[in-house]
C-alpha positions as CSV (number, residue, x, y, z in Angstrom):
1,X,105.3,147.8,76.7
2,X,106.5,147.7,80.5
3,X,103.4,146.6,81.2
4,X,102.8,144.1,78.7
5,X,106.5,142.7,79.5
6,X,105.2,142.5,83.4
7,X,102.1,140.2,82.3
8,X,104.4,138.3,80.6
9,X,106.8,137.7,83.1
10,X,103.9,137.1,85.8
11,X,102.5,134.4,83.9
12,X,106.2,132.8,83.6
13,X,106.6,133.1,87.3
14,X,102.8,131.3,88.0
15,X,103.8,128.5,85.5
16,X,107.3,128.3,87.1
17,X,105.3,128.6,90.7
18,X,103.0,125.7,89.8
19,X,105.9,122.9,88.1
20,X,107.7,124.1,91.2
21,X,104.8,122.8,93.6
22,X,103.9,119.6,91.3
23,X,107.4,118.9,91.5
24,X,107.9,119.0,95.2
25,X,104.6,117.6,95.7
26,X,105.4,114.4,93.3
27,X,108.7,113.9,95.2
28,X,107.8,114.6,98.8
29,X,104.3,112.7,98.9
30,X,104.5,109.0,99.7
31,X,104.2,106.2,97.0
32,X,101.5,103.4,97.4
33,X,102.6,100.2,95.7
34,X,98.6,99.6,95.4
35,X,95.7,101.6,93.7
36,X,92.4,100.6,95.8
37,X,90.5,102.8,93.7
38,X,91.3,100.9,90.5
39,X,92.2,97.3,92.2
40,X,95.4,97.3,90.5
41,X,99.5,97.4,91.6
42,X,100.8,100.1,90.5
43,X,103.9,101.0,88.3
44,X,107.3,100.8,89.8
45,X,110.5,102.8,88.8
46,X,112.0,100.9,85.9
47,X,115.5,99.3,85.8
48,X,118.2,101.6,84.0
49,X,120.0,98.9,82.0
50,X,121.2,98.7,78.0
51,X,118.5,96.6,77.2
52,X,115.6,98.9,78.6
53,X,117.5,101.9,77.3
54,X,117.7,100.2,73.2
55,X,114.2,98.8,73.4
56,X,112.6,101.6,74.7
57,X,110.9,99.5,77.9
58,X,113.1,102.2,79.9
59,X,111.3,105.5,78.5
60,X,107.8,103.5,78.8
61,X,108.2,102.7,82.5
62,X,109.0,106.1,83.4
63,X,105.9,107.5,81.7
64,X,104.2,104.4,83.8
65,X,105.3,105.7,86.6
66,X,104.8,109.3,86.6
67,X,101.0,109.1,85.8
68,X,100.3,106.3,88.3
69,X,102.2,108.3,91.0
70,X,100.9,112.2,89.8
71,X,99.6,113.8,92.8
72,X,95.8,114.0,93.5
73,X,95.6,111.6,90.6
74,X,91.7,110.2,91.6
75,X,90.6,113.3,91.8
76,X,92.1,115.1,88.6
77,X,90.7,111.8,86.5
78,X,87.6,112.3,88.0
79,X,87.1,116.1,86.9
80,X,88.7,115.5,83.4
81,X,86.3,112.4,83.0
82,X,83.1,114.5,84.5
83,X,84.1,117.2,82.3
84,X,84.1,115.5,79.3
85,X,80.9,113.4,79.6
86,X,79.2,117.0,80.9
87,X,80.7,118.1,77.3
88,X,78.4,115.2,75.4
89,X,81.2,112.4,75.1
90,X,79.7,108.8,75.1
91,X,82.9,107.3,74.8
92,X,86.2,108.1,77.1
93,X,89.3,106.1,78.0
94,X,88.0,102.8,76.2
95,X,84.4,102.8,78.1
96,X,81.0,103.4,76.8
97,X,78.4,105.6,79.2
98,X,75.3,104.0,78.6
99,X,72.1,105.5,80.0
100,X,72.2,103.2,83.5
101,X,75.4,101.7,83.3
102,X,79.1,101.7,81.6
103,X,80.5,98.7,79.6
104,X,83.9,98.6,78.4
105,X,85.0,98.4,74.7
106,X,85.5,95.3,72.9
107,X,88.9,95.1,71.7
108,X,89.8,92.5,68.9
109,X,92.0,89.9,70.7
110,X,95.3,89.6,69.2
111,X,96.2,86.2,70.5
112,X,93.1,83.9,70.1
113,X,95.5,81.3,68.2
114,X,97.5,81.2,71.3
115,X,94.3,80.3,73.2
116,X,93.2,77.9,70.5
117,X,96.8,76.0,70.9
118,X,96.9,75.9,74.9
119,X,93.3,74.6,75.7
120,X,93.8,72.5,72.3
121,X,96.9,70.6,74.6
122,X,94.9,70.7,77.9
123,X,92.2,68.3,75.6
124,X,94.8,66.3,74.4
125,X,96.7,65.8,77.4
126,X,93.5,64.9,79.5
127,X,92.9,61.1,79.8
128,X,89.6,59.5,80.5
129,X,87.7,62.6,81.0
130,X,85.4,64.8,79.1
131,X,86.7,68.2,78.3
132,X,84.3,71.5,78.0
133,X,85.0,74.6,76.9
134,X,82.3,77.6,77.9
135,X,83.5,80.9,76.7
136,X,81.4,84.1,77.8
137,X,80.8,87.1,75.7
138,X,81.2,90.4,77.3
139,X,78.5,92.8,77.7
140,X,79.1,94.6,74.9
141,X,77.9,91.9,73.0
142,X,74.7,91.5,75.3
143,X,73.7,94.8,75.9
144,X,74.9,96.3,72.6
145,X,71.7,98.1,72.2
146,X,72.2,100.0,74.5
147,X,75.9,101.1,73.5
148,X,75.9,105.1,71.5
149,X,74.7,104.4,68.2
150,X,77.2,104.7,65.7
151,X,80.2,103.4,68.1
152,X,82.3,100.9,66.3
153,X,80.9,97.8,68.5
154,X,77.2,99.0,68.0
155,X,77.6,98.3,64.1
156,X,79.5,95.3,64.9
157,X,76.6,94.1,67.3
158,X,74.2,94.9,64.4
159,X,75.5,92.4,61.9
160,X,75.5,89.8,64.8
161,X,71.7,89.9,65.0
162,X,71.0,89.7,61.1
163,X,70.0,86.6,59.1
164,X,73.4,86.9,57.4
165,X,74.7,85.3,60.4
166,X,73.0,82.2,59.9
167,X,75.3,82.0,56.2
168,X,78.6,82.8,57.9
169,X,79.4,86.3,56.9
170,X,79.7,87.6,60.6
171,X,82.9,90.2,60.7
172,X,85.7,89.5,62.1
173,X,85.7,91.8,64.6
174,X,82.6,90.8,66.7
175,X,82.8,89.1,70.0
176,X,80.8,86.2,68.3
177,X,82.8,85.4,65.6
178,X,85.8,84.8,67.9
179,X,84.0,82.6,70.3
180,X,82.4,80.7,67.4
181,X,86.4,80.6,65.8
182,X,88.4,79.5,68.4
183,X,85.2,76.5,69.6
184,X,85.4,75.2,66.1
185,X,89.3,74.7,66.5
186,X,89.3,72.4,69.0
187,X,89.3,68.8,68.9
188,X,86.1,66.9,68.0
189,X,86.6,65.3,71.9
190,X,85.5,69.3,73.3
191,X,81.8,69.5,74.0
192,X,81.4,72.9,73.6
193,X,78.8,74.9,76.0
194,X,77.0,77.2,74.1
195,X,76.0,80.4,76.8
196,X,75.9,83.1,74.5
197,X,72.4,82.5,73.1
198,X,71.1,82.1,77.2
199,X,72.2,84.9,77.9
200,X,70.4,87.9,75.6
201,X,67.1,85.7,76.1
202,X,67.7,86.4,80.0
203,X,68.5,89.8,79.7
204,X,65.4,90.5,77.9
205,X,62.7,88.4,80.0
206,X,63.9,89.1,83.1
207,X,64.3,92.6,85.0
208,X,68.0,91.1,86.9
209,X,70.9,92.5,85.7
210,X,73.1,89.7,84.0
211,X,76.2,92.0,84.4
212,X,77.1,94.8,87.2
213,X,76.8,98.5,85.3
214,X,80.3,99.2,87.0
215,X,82.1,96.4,86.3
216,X,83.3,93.8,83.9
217,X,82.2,90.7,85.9
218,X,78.5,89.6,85.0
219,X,76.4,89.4,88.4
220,X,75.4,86.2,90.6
221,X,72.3,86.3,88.6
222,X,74.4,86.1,85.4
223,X,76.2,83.7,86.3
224,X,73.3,81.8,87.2
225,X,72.7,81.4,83.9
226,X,75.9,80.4,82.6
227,X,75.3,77.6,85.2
228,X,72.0,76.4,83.8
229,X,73.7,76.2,80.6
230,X,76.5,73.6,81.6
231,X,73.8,71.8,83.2
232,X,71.9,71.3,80.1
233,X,75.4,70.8,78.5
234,X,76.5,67.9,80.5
235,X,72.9,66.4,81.5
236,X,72.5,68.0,84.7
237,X,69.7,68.9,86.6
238,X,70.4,72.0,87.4
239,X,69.1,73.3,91.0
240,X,66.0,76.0,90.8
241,X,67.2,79.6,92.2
242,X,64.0,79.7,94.4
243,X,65.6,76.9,96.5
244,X,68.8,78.8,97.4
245,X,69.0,81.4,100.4
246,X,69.4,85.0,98.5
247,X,71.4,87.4,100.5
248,X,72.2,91.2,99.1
249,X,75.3,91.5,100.6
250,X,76.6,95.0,99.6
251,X,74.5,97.3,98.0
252,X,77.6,100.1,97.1
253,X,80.2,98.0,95.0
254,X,81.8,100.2,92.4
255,X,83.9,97.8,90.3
256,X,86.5,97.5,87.5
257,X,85.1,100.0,84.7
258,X,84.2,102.5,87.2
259,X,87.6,102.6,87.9
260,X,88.8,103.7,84.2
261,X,86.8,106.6,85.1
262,X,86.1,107.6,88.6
263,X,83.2,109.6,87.7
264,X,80.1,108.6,89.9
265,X,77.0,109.6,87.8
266,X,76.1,105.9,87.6
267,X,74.7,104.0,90.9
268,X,76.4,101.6,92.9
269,X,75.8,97.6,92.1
270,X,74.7,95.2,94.3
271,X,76.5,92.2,95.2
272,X,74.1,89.5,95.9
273,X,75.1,85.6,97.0
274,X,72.9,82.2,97.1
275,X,73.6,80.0,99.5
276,X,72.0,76.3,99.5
277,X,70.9,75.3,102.8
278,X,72.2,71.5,102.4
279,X,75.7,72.2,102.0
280,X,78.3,70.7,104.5
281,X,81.0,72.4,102.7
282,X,85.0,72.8,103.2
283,X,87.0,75.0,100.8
284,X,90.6,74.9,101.6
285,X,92.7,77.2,99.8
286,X,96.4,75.5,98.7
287,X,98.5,78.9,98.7
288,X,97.3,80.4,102.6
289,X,96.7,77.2,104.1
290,X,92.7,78.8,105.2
291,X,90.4,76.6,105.8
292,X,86.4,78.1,105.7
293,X,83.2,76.1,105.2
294,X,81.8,78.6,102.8
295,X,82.8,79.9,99.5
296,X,82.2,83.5,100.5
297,X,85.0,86.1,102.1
298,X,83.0,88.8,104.3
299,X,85.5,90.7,105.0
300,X,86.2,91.9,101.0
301,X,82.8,93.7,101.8
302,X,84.6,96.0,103.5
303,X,87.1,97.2,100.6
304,X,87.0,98.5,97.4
305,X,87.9,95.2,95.8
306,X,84.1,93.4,96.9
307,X,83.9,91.6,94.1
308,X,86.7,89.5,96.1
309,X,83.7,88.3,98.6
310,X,83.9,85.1,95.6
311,X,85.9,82.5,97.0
312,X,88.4,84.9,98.6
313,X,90.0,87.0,95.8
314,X,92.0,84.7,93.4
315,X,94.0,81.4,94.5
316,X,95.7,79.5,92.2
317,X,94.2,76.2,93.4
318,X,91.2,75.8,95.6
319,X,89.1,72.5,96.8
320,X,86.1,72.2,97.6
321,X,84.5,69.2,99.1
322,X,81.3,69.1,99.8
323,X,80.0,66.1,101.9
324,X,76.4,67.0,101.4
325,X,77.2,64.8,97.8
326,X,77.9,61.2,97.7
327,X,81.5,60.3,96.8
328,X,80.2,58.5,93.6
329,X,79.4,61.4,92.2
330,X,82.8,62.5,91.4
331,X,84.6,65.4,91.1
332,X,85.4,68.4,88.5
333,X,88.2,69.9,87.2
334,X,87.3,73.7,87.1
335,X,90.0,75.7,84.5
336,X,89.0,79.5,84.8
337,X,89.8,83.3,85.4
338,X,88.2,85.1,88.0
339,X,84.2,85.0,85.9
340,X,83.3,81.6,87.5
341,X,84.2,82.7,90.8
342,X,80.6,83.5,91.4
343,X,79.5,80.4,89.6
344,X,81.2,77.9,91.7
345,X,78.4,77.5,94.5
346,X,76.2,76.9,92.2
347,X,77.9,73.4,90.7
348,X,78.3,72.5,94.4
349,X,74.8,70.8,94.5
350,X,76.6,68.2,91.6
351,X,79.8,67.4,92.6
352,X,81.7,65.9,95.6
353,X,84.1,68.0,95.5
354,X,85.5,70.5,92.8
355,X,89.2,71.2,91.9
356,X,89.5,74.6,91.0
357,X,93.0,76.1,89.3
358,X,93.1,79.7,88.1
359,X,96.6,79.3,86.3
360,X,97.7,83.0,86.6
361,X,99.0,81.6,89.6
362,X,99.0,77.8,89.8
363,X,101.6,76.1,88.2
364,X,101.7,72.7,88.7
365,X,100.2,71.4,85.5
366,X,96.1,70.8,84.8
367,X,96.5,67.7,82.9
368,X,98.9,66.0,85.2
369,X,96.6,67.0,88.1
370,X,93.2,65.1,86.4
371,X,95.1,62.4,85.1
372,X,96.5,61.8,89.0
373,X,92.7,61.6,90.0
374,X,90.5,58.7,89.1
375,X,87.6,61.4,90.8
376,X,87.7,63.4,88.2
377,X,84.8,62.9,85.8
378,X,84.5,66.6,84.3
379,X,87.1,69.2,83.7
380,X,85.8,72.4,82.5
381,X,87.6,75.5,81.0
382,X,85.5,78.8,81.8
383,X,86.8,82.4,80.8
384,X,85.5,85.2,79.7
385,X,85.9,87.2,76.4
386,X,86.8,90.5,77.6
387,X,90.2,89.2,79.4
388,X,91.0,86.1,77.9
389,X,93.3,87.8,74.9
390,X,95.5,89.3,77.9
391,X,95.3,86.3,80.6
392,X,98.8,85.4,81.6
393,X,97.7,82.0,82.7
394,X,96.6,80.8,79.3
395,X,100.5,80.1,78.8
396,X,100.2,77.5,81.2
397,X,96.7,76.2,81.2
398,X,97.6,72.5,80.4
């Protein structure tokens, strides 16, 4: 018994050693305000107030804040994650692990009518100008053979490809379907680009990835395509690859989804950028005041963040003037999250210069903006599926 009653109180005094060391190690370490591992802020203290208290916002923000700020954090969600996918797991924290890659989970958007309704008044507030609207499907959709058969989105991805499709019984829940939904609802003045057909046709002739395996973004190449498919859109010619300047510039970017995890069992991407020798760009960014004559940040190379090397991370209004094209050729209006960054260069070749607002941070009113400008001949909305549901910008987008 006096033994057993010893065991007892060693393990007490272990556990009670441990909570002890946590404790002082969660209060004595420093707090970053930044996560470069997972490109995100990170959760603050919340306010103690009646309001936080009643609703429960209070209780929510401490939880926030204690798992963001738990010491050795990286490296404990890297040897749960590596544990579990060691185990057989195909799925963990929202991701898929795919045989060469990762690709995040589609969730069903809860706010598409919200999106229908704001780029619904940026068409009707637009004078004198054609209006697109490209919306591009996530790589769940594009890959979804690849995904762990059985998975929720596999299924889903299976009824996208049958010939029920063609008679309107896709389900609700695929990415498809919403794309197809919230196109249909806007006013007959939208020309609607149509990418998500380009896109599995590419993937399958082609041996270029269309989107990075650790990251939500689709590549250059990707977005390459997206490009060809406004320029058949809007009766461009749209410029061969084989005459732009290819340059890998990083071959060890670990993006967005790799982040969820921290596990390192899949490769590094690439980050590659095409450059067309004719340009005699400037890019002047409104919020810094910089001034560059390309729309590429070297120094983002050097962080975790490189998918930033795209016109300089994210700005809410950015032109780009490139004397290289006559002045009769106009301008665009470029409504978009951070997707089209790595498109932009390639509608340089078309435009004389190209207005680009990501509202997340711009808010001085799109419509008011093209109306102001007798240059502008297109204004295009371009956002991807996988973000667009929780985009903060949306809210302002006309």
């Amino acid at each position: 018994m006096k033994k057993e009653t010893l065991s007892k109180r060693i393990s007490v005094y272990l556990i009670a050693a441990l909570l002890l060391i946590f404790s002082m190690a969660f209060f004595l370490t420093p707090k970053a305000d930044f996560s470069e591992s997972e490109n995100r802020s990170l959760a603050k203290w919340p306010e103690l107030s009646m309001a936080n208290l009643t609703s429960g916002r209070y209780t929510e923000g401490v939880k926030d804040y204690l798992s963001d700020h738990f010491p050795k954090r990286d490296e404990l969600l890297k040897l749960i994650n590596s544990t579990e996918r060691i185990s057989g797991r195909r799925e963990i924290n929202g991701v898929y692990l795919c045989e060469d890659r990762l690709i995040n989970s589609y969730e069903e958007p809860q706010n598409a009518d919200k999106d229908i309704e704001q780029f619904s008044k940026l068409a009707d507030n637009v004078e004198n100008t054609r209006l697109s609207l490209m919306l591009v499907p996530t790589a769940t959709s594009i890959y979804w053979d690849m995904l762990p058969e059985g998975s929720p989105d596999y299924e889903a991805a299976k009824w996208q490809q049958r010939d029920t499709v063609k008679n309107g019984t896709i389900p609700a829940t695929t990415e498809l379907d919403t794309i197809i939904r919230i196109s249909n609802a806007m006013p007959d003045k939208v020309n609607h680009i149509q990418v998500y057909a380009k896109l599995p046709d590419a993937a399958y002739k082609g041996s270029e990835n269309l989107y990075y395996r650790t990251d939500h973004h689709w590549t250059t190449y990707g977005a390459y395509i997206g490009y060809t498919a406004i320029c058949r859109s809007l009766g461009l010619n749209a410029t061969p690859l084989e005459e732009y300047e290819k340059t890998v510039v990083s071959t060890d970017f670990y993006g967005s989804i790799y982040s969820k995890l921290n596990d390192d069992y899949v490769k590094p991407d690439e980050i590659v950028s095409y450059s067309y020798p004719g340009w005699d760009l400037k890019v002047e960014y409104a919020d810094s005041g910089l001034v560059t004559d390309t729309p590429y940040d070297p120094q983002y190379l050097e962080k975790r963040d490189k998918y930033s090397y795209f016109l300089s991370n994210q700005h809410g209004f950015i032109t780009i003037t490139n004397e290289a094209v006559p002045k009769e050729a106009g301008a665009m209006a470029l409504v978009k999250d951070s997707y089209a960054n790595c498109l932009v260069p390639f509608l340089l070749n078309h435009y004389h210069t190209l207005y680009i607002f990501d509202t997340r941070y711009h808010k001085g009113g799109v419509s008011k903006f093209v109306n102001s400008h007798e240059d502008v001949k297109e204004v295009l909305i371009l956002y991807n599926m996988g973000t667009l549901d929780k985009d903060s910008g949306i809210g302002g987008v006309y």
